[in-house]
C-alpha positions in Angstrom: -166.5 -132.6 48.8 -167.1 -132.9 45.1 -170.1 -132.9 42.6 -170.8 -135.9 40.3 -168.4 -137.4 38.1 -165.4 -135.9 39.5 -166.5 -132.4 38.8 -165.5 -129.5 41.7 -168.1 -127.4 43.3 -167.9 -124.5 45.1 -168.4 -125.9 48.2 -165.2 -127.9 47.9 -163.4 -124.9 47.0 -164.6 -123.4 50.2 -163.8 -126.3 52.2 -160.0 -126.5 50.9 -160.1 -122.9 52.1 -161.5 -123.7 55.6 -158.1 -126.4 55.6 -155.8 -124.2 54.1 -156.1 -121.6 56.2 -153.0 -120.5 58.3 -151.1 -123.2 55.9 -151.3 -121.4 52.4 -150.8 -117.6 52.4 -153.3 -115.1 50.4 -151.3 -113.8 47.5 -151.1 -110.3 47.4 -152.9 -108.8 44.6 -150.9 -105.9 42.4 -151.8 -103.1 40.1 -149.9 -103.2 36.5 -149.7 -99.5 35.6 -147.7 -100.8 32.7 -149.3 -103.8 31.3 -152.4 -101.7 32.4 -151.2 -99.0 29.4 -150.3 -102.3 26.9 -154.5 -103.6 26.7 -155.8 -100.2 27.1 -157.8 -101.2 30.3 -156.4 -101.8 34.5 -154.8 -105.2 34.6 -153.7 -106.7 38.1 -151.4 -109.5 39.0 -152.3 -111.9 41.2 -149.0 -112.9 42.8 -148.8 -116.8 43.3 -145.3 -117.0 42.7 -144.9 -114.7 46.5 -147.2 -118.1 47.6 -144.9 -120.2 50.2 -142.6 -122.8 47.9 -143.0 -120.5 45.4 -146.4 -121.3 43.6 -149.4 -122.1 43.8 -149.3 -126.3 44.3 -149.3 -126.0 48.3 -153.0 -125.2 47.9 -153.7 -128.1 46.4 -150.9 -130.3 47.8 -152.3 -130.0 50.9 -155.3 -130.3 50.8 -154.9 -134.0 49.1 -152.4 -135.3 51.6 -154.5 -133.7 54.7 -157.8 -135.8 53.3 -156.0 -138.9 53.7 -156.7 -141.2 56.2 -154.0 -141.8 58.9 -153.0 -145.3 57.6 -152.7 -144.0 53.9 -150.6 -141.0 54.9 -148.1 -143.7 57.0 -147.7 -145.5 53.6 -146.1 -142.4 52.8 -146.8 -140.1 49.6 -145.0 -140.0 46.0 -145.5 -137.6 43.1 -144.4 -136.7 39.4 -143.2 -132.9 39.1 -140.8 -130.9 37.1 -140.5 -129.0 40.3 -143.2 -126.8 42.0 -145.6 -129.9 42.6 -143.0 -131.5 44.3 -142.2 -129.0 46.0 -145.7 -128.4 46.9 -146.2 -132.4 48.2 -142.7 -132.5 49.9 -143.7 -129.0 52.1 -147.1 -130.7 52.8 -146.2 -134.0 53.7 -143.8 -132.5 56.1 -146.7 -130.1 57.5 -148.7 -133.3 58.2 -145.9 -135.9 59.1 -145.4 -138.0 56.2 -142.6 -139.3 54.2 -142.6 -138.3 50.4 -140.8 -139.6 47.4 -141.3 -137.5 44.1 -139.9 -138.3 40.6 -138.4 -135.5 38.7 -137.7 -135.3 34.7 -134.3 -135.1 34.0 -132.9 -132.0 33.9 -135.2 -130.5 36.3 -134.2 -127.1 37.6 -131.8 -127.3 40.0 -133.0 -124.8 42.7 -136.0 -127.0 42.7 -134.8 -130.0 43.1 -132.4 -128.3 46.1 -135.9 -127.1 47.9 -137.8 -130.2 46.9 -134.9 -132.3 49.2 -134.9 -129.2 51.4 -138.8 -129.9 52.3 -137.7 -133.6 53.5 -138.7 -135.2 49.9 -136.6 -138.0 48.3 -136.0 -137.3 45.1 -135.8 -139.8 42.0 -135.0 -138.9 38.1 -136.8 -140.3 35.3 -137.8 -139.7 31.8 -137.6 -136.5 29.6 -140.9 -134.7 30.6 -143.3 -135.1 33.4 -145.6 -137.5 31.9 -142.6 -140.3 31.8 -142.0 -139.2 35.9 -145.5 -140.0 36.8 -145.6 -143.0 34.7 -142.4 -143.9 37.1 -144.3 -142.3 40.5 -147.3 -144.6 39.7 -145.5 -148.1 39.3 -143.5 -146.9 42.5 -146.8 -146.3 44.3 -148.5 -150.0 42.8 -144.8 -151.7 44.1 -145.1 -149.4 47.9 -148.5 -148.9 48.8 -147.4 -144.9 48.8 -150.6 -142.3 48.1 -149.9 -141.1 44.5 -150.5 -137.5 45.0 -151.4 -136.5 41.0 -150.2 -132.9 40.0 -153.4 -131.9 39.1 -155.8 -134.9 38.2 -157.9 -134.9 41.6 -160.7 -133.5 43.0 -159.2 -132.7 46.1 -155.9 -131.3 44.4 -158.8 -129.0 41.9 -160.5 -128.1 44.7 -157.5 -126.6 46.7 -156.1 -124.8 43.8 -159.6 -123.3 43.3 -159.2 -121.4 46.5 -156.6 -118.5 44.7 -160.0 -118.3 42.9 -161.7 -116.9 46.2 -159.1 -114.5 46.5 -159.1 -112.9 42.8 -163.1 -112.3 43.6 -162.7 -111.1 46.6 -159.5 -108.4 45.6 -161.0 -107.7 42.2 -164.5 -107.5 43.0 -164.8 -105.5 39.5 -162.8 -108.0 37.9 -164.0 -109.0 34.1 -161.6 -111.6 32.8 -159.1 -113.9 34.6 -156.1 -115.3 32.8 -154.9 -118.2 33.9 -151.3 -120.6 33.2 -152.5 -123.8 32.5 -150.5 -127.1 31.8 -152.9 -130.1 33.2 -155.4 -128.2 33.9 -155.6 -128.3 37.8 -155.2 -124.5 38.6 -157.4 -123.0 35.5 -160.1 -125.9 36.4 -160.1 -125.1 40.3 -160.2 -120.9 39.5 -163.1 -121.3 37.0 -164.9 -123.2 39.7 -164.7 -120.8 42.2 -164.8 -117.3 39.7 -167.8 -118.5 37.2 -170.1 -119.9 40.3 -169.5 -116.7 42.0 -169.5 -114.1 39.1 -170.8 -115.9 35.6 -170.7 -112.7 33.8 -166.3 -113.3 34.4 -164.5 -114.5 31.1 -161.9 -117.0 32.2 -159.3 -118.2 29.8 -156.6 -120.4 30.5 -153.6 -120.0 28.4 -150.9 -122.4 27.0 -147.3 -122.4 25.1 -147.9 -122.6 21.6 -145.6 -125.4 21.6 -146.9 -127.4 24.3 -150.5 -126.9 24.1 -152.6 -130.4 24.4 -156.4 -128.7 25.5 -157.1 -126.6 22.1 -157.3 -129.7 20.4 -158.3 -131.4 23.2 -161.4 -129.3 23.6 -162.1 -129.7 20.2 -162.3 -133.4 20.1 -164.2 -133.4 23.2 -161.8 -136.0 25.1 -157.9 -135.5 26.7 -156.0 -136.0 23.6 -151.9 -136.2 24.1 -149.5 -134.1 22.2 -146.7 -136.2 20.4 -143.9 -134.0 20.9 -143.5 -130.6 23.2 -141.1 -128.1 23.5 -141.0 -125.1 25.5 -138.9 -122.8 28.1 -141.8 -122.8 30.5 -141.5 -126.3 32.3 -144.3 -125.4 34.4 -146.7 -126.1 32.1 -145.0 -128.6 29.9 -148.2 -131.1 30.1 -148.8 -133.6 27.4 -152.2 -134.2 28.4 -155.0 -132.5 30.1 -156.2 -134.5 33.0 -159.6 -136.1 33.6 -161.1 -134.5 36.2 -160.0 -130.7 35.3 -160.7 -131.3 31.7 -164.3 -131.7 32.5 -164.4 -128.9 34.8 -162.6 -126.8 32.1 -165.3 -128.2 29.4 -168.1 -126.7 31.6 -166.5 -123.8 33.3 -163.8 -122.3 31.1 -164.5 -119.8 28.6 -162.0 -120.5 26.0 -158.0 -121.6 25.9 -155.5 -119.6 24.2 -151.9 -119.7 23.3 -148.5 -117.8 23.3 -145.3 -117.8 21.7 -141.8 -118.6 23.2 -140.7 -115.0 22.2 -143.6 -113.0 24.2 -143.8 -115.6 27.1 -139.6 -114.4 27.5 -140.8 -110.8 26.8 -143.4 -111.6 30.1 -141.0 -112.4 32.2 -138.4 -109.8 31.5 -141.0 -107.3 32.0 -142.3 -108.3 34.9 -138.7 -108.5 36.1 -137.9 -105.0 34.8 -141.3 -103.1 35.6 -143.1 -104.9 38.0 -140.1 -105.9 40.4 -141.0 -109.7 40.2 -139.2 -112.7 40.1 -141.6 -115.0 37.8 -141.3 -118.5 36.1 -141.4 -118.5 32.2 -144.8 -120.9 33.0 -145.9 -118.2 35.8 -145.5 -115.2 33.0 -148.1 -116.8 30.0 -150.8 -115.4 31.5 -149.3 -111.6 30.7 -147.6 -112.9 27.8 -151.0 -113.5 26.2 -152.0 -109.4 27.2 -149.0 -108.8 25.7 -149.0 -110.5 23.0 -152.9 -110.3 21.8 -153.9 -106.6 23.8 -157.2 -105.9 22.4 -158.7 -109.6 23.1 -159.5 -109.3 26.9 -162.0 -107.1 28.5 -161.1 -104.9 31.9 -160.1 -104.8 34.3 -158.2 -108.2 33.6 -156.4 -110.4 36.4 -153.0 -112.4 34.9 -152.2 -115.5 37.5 -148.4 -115.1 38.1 -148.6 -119.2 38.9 -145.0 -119.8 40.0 -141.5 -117.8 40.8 -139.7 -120.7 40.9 -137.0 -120.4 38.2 -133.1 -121.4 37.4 -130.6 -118.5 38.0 -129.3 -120.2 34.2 -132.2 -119.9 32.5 -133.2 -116.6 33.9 -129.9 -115.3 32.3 -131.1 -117.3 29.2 -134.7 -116.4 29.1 -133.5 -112.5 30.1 -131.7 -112.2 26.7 -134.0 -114.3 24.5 -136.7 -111.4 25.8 -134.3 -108.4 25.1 -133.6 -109.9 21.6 -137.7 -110.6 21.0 -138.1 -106.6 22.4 -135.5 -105.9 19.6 -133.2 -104.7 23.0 -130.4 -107.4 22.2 -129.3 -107.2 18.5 -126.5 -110.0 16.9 -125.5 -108.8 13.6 -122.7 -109.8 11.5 -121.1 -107.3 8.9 -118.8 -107.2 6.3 -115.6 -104.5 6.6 -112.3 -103.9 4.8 -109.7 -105.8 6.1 -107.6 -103.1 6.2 -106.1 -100.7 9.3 -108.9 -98.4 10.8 -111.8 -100.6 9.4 -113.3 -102.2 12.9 -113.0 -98.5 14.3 -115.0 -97.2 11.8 -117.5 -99.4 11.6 -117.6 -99.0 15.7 -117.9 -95.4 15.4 -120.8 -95.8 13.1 -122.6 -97.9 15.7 -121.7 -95.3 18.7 -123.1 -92.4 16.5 -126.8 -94.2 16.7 -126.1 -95.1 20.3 -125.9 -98.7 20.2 -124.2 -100.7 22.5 -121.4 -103.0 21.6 -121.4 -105.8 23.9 -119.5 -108.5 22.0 -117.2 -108.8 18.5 -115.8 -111.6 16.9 -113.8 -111.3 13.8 -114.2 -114.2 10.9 -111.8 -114.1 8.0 -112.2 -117.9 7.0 -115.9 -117.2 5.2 -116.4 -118.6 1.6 -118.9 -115.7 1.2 -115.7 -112.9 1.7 -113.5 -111.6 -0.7 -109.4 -111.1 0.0 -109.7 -107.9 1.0 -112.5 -108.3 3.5 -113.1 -109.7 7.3 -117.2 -110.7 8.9 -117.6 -109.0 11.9 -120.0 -110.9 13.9 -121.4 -108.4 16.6 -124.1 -108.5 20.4 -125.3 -104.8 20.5 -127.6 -103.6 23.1 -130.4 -101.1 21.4 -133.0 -99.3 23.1 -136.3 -100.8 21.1 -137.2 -102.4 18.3 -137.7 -99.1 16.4 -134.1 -98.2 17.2 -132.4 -101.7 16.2 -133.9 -101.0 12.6 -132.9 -97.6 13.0 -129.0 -99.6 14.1 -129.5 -101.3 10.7 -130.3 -99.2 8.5 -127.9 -96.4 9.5 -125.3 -99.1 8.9 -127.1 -100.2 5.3 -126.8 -96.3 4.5 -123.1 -96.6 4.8 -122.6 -99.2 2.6 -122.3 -102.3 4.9 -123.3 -105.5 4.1 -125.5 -106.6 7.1 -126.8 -109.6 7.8 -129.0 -110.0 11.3 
């Protein structure tokens, strides 16, 4: 069902959509009024993380293990996944009657894991990162005879995530750019099949954490090339190396890859909780983190892949703040007051007068920066927007504190 070298066509994409059907859902499609009034142009949101486990890795889950023979799906399946790929195989395998084993890193999300074994799936910790877990889920399937079902380095896997491309052309018909999450490679590979063969004139981009971004360079070089170190709160896409097969559909499809910062990718996802009414991943929110972040770039109408929805309550509360403080909403301060009767209230009522919310003080008197006669206040204040947190400041500069942020 592939072309030549490991390269998807479209007529594997279509046939992963024939076999999906009635298995994966067709992800509604949503206007973004206000990330629409961010680029200057209609952007829409197609809505993967409403897909069933959460994201989109059912698509192409399924379509691997239901390609299997009958023999090689009784040997059973095993994969590598920080969560949504495993949940992904363990719903699948269950669909078709198979057992699945799938190595997590350590200190996967919880809630994942908890679906993952919910779906019927052993699951086994290794390693720091997902590379270390497949390294684990392929010596597993060499001692087992289990069906390594790769996260993303397949055709079959390519060619059923390429099916969400079907849907974006077929909901956005006037569609111009598609932005797309993009850790392996697997989901950006399988959409640029499906949007370029159908409309060539599309721009697709795939788009990365600045911190964990192996196909810039990659690209550039011409081969997979891994990333020594990574770091990054969207786990998702937390990939140290493209894979083979969507690297060379991304070479001849894709467009061009871009990257986003920690701060917007947080700002994403709070706004897409806030405005949208969505529940989305931090790896799910890059694609509107890069709207966000770099607004005149992209040509409209624009379609951001919201890839997954699967995220710990924790780090939601985590991520939530990190995203207030980047939108200057969520201000820590610390400032030096008298340490004398009526100081703290003062310096309280000077904050209340610019409407700034206290929601946290701590007093420090133990500072070899403070004089005798003088107490750090270390302060959380909730402001509106960045314009009114340096409004905040420099009300408080006016008045003669010392204010450090």
């Amino acid at each position: 069902m592939s072309s030549r070298g490991g390269i998807v066509d479209l007529a594997a994409v279509r046939a992963a959509a024939d076999l999906l059907d009635g298995v994966a859902i067709r992800t509604p499609m949503e206007e973004s009024r206000w990330l629409s009034s961010v680029v200057g142009g209609s952007v829409q949101l197609k809505c993967e993380n409403l897909q069933r486990t959460g994201s989109f890795k059912i698509r192409g889950a399924y379509t691997r293990i239901a390609r299997l023979t009958d023999e090689e799906r009784a040997r059973g399946v095993v994969a590598a996944s920080a969560g949504n790929h495993a949940q992904g195989v363990a719903l699948a395998a269950q669909l078709l009657g198979c057992r699945s084993t799938v190595f997590m890193p350590e200190g996967a999300p919880i809630p994942k894991e908890k679906a993952t074994r919910g779906y019927g799936a052993e699951v086994v910790f290794h390693g720091r990162y997902v590379d270390e877990a497949l390294v684990a889920a392929r010596e597993y399937a060499d001692r087992t005879g289990a069906i390594l079902i790769h996260p993303f380095d397949h055709a079959d896997v390519v060619a059923g995530q390429g099916t969400a491309g079907l849907e974006i052309v077929d909901q956005a018909p006037d569609v111009r750019t598609v932005l797309v999450p993009t850790g392996g490679g697997g989901l950006l590979a399988g959409i640029a099949v499906a949007v370029k063969t159908l409309r060539p004139d599309v721009e697709v981009v795939g788009v990365q954490a600045a911190t964990a971004a192996a196909y810039p360079a990659s690209l550039a070089r011409g081969r997979p090339e891994p990333l020594e170190q990574m770091t990054t709160i969207a786990d998702g896409i937390a990939v140290g190396r493209p894979g083979d097969v969507p690297f060379g559909t991304v070479q001849q499809y894709v467009d061009r890859v871009v990257t986003v910062s920690e701060e917007y990718t947080s700002r994403a996802l709070l706004s897409l909780l806030e405005r949208a009414k969505l529940v989305v991943e931090p790896a799910g929110a890059v694609a509107v983190a890069a709207l966000m972040e770099q607004p005149g770039t992209f040509k409209t109408p624009a379609v951001a892949v919201l890839s997954g929805g699967n995220i710990d309550p924790l780090l939601l509360g985590k991520v939530i703040r990190h995203g207030m403080a980047a939108a200057g909403r969520y201000l820590a301060l610390t400032v030096c007051i008298p340490d004398a009767p009526g100081g703290l209230a003062r310096l309280l009522g000077a904050l209340a007068d610019e409407q700034a919310n206290v929601l946290d003080v701590v007093h420090e008197r133990t500072s070899p920066s403070l004089t005798l006669d003088e107490v750090e206040v270390h302060l959380q204040v909730e402001t509106r927007s960045d314009a009114h947190a340096r409004a905040v400041l420099a009300a408080l500069r006016q008045r003669g504190y010392r204010v450090v942020e």
